[in-house]
C-alpha positions as CSV (number, residue, x, y, z in Angstrom):
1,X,-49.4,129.6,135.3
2,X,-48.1,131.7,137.7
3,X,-44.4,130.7,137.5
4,X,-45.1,131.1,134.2
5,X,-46.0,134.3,133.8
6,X,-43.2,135.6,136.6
7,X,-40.6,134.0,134.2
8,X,-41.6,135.7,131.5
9,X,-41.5,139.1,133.8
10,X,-38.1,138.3,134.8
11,X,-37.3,137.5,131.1
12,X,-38.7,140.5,129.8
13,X,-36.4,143.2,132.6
14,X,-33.6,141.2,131.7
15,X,-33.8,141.7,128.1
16,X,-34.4,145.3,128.9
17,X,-31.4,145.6,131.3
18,X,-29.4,143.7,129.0
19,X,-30.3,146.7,126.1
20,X,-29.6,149.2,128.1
21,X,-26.1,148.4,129.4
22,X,-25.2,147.5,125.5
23,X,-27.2,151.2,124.5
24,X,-24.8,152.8,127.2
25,X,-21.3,151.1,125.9
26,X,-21.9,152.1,122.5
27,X,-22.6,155.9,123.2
28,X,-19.8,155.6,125.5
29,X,-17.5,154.4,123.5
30,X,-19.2,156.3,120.5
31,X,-18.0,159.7,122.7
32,X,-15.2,158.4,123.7
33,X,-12.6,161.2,121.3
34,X,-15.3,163.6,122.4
35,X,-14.8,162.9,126.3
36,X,-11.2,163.3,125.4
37,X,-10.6,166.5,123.5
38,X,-12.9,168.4,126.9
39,X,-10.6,166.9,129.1
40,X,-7.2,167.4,127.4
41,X,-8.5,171.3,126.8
42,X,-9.7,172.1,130.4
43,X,-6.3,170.4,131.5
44,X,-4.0,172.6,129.4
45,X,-6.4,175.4,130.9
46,X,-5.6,174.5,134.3
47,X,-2.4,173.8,133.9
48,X,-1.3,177.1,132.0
49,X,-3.0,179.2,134.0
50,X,-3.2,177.9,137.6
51,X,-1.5,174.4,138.6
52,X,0.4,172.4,136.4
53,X,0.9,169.8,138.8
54,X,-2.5,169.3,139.5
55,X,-3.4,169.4,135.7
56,X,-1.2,166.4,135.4
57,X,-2.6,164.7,138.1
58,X,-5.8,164.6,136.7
59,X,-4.6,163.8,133.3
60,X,-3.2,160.6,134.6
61,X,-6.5,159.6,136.5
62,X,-8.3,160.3,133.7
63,X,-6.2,157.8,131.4
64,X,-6.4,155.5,134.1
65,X,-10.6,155.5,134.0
66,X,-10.8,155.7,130.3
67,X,-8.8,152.3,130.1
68,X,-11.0,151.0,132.9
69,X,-14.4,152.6,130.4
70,X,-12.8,151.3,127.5
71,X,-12.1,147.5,128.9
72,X,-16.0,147.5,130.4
73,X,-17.7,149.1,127.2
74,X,-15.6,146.7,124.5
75,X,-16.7,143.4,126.9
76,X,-20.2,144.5,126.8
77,X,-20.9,144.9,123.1
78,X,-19.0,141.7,122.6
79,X,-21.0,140.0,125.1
80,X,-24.5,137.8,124.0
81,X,-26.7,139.0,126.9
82,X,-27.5,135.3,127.9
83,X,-25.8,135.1,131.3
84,X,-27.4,136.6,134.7
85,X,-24.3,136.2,136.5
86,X,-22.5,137.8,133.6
87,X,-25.1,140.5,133.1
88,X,-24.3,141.4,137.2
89,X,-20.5,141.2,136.7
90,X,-20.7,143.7,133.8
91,X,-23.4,146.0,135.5
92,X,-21.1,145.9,138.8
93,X,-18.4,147.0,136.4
94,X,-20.4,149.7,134.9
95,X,-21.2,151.1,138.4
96,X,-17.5,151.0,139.4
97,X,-16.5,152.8,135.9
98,X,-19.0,155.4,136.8
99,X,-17.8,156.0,140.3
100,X,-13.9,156.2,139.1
101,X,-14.5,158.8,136.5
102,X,-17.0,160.5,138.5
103,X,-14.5,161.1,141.1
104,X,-11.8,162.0,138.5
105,X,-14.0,165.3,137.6
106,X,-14.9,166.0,141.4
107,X,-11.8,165.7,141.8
108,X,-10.5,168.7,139.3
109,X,-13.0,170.3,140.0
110,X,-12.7,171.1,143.6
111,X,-9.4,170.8,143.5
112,X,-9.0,173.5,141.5
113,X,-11.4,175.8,143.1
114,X,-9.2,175.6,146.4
115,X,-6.2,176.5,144.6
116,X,-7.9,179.4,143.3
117,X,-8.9,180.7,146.7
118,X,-12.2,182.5,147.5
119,X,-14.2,183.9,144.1
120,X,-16.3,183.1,141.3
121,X,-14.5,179.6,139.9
122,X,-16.1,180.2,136.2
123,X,-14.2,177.5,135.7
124,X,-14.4,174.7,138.3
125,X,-18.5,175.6,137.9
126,X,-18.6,175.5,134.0
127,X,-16.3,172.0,133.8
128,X,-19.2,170.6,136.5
129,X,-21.9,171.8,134.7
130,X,-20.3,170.4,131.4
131,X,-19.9,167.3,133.4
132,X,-23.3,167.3,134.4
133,X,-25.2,168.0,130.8
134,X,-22.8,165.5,129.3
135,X,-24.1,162.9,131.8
136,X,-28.0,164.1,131.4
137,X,-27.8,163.8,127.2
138,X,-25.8,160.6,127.5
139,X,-26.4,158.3,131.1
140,X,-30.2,158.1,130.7
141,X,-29.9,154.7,129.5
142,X,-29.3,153.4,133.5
143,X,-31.0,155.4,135.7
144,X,-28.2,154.2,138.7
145,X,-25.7,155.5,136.7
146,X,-27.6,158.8,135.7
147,X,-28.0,159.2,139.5
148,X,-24.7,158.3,140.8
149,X,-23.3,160.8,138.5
150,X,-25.8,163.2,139.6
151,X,-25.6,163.4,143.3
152,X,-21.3,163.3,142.7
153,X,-21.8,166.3,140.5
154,X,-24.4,168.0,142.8
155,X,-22.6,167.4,145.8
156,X,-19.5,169.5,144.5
157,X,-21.7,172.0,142.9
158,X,-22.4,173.1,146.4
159,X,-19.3,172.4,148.2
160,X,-17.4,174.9,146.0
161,X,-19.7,177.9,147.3
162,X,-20.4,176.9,150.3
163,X,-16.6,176.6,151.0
164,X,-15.9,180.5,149.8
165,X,-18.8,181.2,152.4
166,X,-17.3,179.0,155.2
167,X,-13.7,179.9,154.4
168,X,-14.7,183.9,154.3
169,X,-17.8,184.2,156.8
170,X,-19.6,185.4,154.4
171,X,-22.6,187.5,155.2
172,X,-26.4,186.6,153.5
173,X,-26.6,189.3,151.5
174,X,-23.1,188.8,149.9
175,X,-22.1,187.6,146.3
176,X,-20.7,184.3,147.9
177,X,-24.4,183.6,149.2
178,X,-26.0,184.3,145.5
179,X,-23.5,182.1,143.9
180,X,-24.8,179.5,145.8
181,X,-28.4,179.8,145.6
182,X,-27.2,180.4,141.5
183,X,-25.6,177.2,141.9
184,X,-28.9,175.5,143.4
185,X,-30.9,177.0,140.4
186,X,-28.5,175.9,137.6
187,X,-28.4,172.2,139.5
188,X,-32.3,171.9,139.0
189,X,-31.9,172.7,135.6
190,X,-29.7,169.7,135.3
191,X,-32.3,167.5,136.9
192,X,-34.7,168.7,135.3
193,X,-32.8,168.2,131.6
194,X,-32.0,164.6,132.5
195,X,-35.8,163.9,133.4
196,X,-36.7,165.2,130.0
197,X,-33.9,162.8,128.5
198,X,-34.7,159.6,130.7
199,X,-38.5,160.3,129.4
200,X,-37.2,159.9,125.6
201,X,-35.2,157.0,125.9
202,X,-37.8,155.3,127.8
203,X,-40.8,156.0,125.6
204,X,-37.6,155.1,123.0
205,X,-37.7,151.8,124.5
206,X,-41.2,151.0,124.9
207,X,-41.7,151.6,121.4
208,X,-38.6,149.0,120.5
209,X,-40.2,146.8,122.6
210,X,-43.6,146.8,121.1
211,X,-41.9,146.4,117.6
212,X,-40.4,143.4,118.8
213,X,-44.0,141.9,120.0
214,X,-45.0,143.5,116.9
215,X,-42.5,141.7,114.7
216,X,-42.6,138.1,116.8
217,X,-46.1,137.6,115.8
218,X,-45.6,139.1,112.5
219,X,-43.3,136.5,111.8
220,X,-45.6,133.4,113.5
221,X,-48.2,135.0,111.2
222,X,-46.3,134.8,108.2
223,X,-45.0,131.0,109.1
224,X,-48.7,129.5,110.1
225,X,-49.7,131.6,107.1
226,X,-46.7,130.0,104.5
227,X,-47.7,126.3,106.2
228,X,-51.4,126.8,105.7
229,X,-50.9,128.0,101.9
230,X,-48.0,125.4,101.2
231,X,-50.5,122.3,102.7
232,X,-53.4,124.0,100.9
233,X,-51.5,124.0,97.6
234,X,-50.5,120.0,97.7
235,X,-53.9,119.2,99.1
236,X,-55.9,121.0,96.1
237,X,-53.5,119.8,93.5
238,X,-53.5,116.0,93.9
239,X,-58.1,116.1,93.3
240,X,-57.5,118.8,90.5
241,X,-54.4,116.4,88.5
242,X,-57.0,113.8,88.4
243,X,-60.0,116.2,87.5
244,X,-57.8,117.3,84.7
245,X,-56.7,113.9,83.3
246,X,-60.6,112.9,83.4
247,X,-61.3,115.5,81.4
248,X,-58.3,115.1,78.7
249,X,-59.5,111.5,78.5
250,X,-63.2,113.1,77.8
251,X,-62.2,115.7,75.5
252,X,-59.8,113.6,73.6
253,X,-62.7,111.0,72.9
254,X,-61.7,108.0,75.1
255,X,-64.6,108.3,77.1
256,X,-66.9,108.0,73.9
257,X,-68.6,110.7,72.1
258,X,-69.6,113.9,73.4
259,X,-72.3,116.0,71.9
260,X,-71.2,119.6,70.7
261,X,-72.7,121.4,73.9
262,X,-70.8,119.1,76.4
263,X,-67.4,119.4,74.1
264,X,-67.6,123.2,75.0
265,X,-68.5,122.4,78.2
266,X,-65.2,120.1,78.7
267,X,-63.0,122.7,77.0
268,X,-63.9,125.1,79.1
269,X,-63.2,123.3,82.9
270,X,-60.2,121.7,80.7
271,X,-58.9,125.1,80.5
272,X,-59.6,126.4,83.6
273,X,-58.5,123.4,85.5
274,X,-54.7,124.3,83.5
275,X,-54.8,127.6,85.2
276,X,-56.2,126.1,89.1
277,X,-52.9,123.8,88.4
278,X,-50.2,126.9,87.1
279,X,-51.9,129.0,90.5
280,X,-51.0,126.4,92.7
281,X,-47.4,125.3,91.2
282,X,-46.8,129.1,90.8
283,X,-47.7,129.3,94.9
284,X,-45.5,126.4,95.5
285,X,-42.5,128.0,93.6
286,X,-43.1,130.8,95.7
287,X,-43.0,129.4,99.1
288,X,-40.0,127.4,98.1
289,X,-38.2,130.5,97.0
290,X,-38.8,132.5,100.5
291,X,-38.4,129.4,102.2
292,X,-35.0,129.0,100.6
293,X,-36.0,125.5,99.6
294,X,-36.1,125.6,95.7
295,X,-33.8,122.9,94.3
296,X,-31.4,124.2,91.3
297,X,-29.9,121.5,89.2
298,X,-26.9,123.6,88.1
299,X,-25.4,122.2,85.0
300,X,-23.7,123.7,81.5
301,X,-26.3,124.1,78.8
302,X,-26.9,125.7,75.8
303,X,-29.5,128.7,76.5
304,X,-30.5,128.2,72.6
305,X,-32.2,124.8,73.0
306,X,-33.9,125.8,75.9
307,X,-34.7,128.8,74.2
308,X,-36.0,126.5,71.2
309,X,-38.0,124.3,73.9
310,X,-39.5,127.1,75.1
311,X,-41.1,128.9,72.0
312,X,-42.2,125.4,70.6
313,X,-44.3,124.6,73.8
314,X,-45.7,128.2,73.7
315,X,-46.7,128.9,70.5
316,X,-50.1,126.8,70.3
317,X,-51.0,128.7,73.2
318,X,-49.8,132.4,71.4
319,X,-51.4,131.1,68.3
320,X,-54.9,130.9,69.9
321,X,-54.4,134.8,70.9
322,X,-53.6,135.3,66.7
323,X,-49.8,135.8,68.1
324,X,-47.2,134.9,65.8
325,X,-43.4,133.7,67.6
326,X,-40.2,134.6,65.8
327,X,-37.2,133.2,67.1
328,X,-34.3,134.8,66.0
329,X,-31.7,131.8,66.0
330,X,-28.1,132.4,66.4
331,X,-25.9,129.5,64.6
332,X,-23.2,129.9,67.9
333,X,-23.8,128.1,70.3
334,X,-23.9,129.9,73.7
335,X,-23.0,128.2,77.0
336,X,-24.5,129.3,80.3
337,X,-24.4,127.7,84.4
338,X,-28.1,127.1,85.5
339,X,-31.0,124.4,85.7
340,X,-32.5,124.2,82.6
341,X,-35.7,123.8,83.6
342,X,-36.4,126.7,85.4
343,X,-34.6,129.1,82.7
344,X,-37.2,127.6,80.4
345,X,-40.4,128.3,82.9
346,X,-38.7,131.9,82.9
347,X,-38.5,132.4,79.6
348,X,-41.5,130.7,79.1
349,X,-43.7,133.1,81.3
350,X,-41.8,136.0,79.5
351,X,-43.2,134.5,75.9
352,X,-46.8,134.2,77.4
353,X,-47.2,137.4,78.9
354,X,-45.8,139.1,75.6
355,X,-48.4,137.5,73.8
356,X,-51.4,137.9,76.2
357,X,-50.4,141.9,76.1
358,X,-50.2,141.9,72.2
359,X,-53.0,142.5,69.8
360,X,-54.2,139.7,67.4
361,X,-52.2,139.6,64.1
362,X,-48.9,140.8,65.5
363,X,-45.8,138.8,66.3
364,X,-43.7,138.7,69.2
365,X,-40.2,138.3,68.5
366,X,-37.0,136.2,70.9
367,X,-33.9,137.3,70.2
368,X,-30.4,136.3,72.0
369,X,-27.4,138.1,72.0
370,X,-23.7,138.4,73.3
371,X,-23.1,141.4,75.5
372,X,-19.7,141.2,76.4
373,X,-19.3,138.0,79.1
374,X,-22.8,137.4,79.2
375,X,-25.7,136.7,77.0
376,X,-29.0,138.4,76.8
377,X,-32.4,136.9,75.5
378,X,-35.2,139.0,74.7
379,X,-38.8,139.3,74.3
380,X,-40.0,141.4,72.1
381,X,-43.8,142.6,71.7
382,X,-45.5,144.8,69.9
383,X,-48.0,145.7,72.6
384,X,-49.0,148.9,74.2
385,X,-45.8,149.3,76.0
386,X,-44.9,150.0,79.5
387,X,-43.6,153.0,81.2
388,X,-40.9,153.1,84.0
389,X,-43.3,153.6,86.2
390,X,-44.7,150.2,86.5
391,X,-41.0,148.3,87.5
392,X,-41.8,148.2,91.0
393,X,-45.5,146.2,90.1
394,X,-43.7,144.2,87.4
395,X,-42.0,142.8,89.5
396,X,-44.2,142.6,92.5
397,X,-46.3,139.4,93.9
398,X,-50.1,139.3,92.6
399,X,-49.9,141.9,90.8
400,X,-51.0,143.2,87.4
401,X,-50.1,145.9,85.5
402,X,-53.6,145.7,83.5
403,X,-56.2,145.0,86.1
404,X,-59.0,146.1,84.1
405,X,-62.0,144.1,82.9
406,X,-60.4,144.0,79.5
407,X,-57.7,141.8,79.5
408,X,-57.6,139.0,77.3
409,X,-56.2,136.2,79.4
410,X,-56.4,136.2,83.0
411,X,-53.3,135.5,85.1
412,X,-51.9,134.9,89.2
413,X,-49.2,137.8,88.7
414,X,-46.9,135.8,90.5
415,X,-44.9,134.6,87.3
416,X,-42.8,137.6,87.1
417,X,-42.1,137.9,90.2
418,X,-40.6,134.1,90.3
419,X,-39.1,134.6,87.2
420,X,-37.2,137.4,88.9
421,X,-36.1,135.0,92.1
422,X,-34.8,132.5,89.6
423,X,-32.9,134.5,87.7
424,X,-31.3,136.1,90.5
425,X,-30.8,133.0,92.2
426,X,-28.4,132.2,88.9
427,X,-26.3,135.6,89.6
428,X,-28.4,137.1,86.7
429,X,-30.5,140.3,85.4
430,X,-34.2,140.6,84.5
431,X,-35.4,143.6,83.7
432,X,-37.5,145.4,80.6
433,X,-37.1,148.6,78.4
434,X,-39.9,149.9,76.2
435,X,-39.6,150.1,73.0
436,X,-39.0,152.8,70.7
437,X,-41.8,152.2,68.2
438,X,-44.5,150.3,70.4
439,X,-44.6,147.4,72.3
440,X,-42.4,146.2,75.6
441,X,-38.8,144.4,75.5
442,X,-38.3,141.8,78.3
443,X,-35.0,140.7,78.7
444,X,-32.5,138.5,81.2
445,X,-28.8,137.8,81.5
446,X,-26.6,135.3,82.7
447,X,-22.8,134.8,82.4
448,X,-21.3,133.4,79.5
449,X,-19.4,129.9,80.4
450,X,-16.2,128.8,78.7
451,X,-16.5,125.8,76.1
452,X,-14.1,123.3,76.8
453,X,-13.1,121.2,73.4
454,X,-15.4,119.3,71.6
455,X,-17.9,120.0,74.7
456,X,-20.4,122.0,72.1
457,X,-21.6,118.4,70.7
458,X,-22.6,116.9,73.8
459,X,-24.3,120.1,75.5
């Protein structure tokens, strides 16, 4: 247990590490035209105004660590993490990056304060204290790093004063004196900035961190969840197909006579068994869809048979709402890619729901049409019509637009969300439009195929 619990330590700080050196190659590589404008400007500065040679210098040390930066950072965002020893090498490399470019800036820095003799050195001081900020904002990411480049910078800050005061014997209360305690003042500011920043990116981190708990057992959640629901589904399915075909056999008489109370009796679990049955397989759709497991038997059809099919298995079931289907036949044939089956179940589902949302006496019409290289079918209904505002629950698992009381059929409110999956699964479009008058137009589309010769006979 305790091994155990020490690996997972160890696991944890390495994945940790492992984010922080990739957080810290892609600012610095992020900042790395940034970096390079300062330098090349303080450069000309130096070397217009006070030593060309030593501007030059500098220049070429400079190029020299920005390869070196550039080499390290590239490696580590293309590296996978997984390796200790190459986690170490990489690290190592980071810490000799640091030191190089850290030593470059020193370098100027001081550099050019002694060639500018005793004085204020505005600019050795500012270029430091650039330096510094830069490394506060942008280094918290390894605190090493941060404090490496730190204690370089710090260590200069106060060399360049306290040289004027060795170098001139300066007295206490001269200006060489309060420079330096200046110097001391604007330095704890700098510490005191990259504290602030190393608090951010830590809290930043913690909070990634928990996500990632957060969204590990999300996801083992979601998978015992999907298992549980999938095995559920096949268990209840296999007692409730033979419940059902019991009761067919009863209600269809094969089981002898049944008085009038018990036939209403029947009907009644015979139709509510049907929709148990359509819950489940609608589930089991569903879970094979976000699993990525539903099977697609992609062949050339004609979407008007199916279409046909469709409205002929659905209208006993529109008919007991007092729905009436038109189907508004179209004498070309039209060719699409897809599994049959499941562009009947959409359509199908499209032609129920018209009619469960249409009022008793009106018709709900199907209608397919050529739209450029693809063809659309349509539902038509003459319900109470939907606004724009419901797409997003349309669409939506288990949901309903009408939740009330009131609605004539019940329903899972899963079908349109399938019905949605399977049509984009075929490269398609489902979406609706309300109509003008009253009622709701469903529609989908899928790509028009080319008919080869004498291939509209046999499809």
């Amino acid at each position: 247990m305790i091994t155990r619990l020490r690996r997972a330590f160890v696991t944890k700080n390495t994945f940790l590490l492992v984010q922080q050196m990739k957080d810290y190659a892609a600012v610095g590589k992020n900042l790395a035209w940034q970096r390079r404008i300062i330098f090349t400007a303080a450069l000309v500065l130096a070397g217009y105004y006070y030593n060309l040679i030593l501007a030059l210098t500098t220049a070429v040390l400079i190029a020299l660590s920005e390869i070196y930066d550039s080499f390290i950072f590239n490696r580590i965002l293309a590296w996978d993490g997984r390796d200790a020893a190459v986690t170490r090498k990489l690290l190592n490399g980071l810490y000799v990056g640091t030191a190089l470019s850290a030593s470059v800036i020193v370098f100027y820095a001081v550099a050019l304060a002694i060639d500018q003799g005793s004085g204020t050195h505005f600019m050795s001081l500012f270029f430091l204290l650039a330096a510094a900020l830069f490394a506060a904002m942008n280094n918290h990411q390894l605190l090493l790093i941060l404090f490496m480049r730190l204690v370089v910078y710090g260590v200069a800050f106060i060399f360049i004063p306290f040289w004027d005061i060795y170098i001139t014997s300066a007295p206490f209360d001269s200006e060489a004196w309060a420079q330096m305690f200046t110097s001391l003042f604007v330095l704890y500011f700098v510490i005191d900035c990259s504290r602030i920043y190393l608090s951010f990116y830590r809290g930043s981190l913690e909070q990634m961190e928990a996500l990632r708990v957060e969204n590990r057992k999300s996801q083992e959640a979601y998978k015992a969840k999907t298992e549980f629901v999938s095995t559920m589904s096949h268990e209840l399915r296999t007692p409730l197909t033979s419940i059902k075909g019991s009761i067919d056999l009863a209600c269809a008489g094969h089981l002898g006579p049944l008085s009038e109370r018990a036939e209403q009796v029947m009907t009644i679990a015979q139709r509510n068994c049907t929709r148990l049955i359509k819950l489940i397989d609608e589930i089991l759709d569903l879970q094979k869809i976000e699993a990525g497991r539903m099977h697609f038997s992609m062949t050339k059809f004609n979407v008007l048979k199916v279409i046909d099919q469709a409205v002929t298995s659905s209208a006993p079931f529109a008919g007991r709402l007092g729905v009436q289907l038109i189907f508004e036949d179209s004498d070309q044939p039209m060719v699409v890619n897809g599994d049959p089956a499941r562009i009947e179940q959409v359509l199908t589902n499209m032609i129920s729901n018209a009619a469960k949302f249409s009022p008793e006496g009106s018709s709900v019409r199907i209608r397919v049409e050529p739209i450029e290289n693809s063809v659309r079918v349509s539902v038509i209904d003459e319900g109470s019509g939907l606004s724009e505002d419901d797409r997003d629950r349309v669409f939506d698992k288990f949901s309903q637009v009408d939740s009330s009381d009131t609605r004539k059929i019940g329903g899972t409110g899963l079908g349109m969300n399938i019905s949605k999956q399977i049509i984009q699964a075929h490269d398609g479009n489902i979406d609706y439009s309300k109509n003008s008058i009253r009622g709701t137009t469903f529609y989908f589309e899928l790509a028009l195929e080319e008919m080869l010769e004498g291939e509209a006979d046999t499809i």
